[in-house]
C-alpha positions as CSV (number, residue, x, y, z in Angstrom):
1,X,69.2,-13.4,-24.1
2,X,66.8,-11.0,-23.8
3,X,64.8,-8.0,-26.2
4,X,63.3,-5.4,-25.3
5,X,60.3,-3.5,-27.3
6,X,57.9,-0.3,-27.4
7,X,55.4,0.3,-29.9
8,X,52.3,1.2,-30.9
9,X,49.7,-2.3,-30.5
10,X,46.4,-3.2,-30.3
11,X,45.0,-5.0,-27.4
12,X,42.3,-7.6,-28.4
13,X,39.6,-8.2,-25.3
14,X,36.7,-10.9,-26.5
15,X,37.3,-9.2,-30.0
16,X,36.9,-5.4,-29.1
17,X,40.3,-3.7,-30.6
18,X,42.0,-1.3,-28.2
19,X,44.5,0.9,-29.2
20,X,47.6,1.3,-26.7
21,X,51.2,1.6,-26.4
22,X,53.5,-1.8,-25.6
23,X,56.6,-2.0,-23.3
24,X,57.4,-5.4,-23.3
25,X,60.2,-7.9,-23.2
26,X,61.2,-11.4,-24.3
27,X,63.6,-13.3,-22.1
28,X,64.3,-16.5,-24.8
29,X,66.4,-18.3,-22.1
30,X,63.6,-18.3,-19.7
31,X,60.9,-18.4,-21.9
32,X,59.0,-15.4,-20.6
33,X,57.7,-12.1,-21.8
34,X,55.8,-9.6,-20.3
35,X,55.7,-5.9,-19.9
36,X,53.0,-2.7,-19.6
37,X,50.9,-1.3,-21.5
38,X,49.3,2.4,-21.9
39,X,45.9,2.9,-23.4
40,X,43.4,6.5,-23.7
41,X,40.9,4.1,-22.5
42,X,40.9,3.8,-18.8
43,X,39.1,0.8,-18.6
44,X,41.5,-1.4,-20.1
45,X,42.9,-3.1,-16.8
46,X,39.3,-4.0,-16.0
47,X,38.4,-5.3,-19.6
48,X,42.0,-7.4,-19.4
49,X,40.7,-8.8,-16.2
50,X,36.9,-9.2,-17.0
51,X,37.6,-10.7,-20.3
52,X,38.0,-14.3,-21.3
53,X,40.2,-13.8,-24.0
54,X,43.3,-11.3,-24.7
55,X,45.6,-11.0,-27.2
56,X,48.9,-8.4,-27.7
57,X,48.9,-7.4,-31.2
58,X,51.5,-5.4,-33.1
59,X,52.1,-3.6,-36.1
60,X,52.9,-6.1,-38.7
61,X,49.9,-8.4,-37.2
62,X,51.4,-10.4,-35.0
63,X,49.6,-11.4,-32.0
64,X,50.6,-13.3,-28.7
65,X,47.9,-13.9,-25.9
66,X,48.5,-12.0,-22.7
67,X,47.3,-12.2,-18.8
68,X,46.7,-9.5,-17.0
69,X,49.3,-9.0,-13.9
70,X,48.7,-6.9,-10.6
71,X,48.2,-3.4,-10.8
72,X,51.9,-1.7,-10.3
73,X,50.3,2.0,-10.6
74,X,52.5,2.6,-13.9
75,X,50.2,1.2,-16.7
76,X,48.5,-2.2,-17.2
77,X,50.9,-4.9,-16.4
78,X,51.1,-8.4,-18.4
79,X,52.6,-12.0,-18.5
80,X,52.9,-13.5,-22.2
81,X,51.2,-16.9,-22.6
82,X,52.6,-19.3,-25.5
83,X,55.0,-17.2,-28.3
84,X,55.9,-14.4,-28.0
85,X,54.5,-11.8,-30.9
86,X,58.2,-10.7,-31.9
């Protein structure tokens, strides 16, 4: 079973807060999520990648940590790592 999301999050680089958008989904029978995200600040992909530490976090506070993927062209792609934030 799968979920699919899109809201507003904040992406957390080495503690800077980044405001972006989340497309993401949770496969529970193969215990994987991932999805894009969409930021104002165009350095994002690079911060994801330069960064020791990121972190998806959504409205009601909920974070998951998150690896950046290879750049698709259509917003900053990620793999979840451990639980999901959902």
């Amino acid at each position: 079973m799968a979920e699919n999301y899109e809201t507003d999050a904040v992406v957390v680089i080495d503690g800077e807060e980044i405001p972006a958008y989340a497309r993401f989904t949770i496969d529970y029978a193969a215990k994987h999520w991932g999805g894009t995200l969409d930021a104002d600040d165009p350095a994002l992909r690079f911060k994801l990648v330069a960064g020791n530490r990121a972190a998806l976090r959504l409205p009601d506070g909920k974070e998951g940590a998150i690896v950046p993927d290879r750049d698709t062209g259509h917003g900053v792609t990620f793999t979840g790592s451990g639980m999901p934030p959902a």
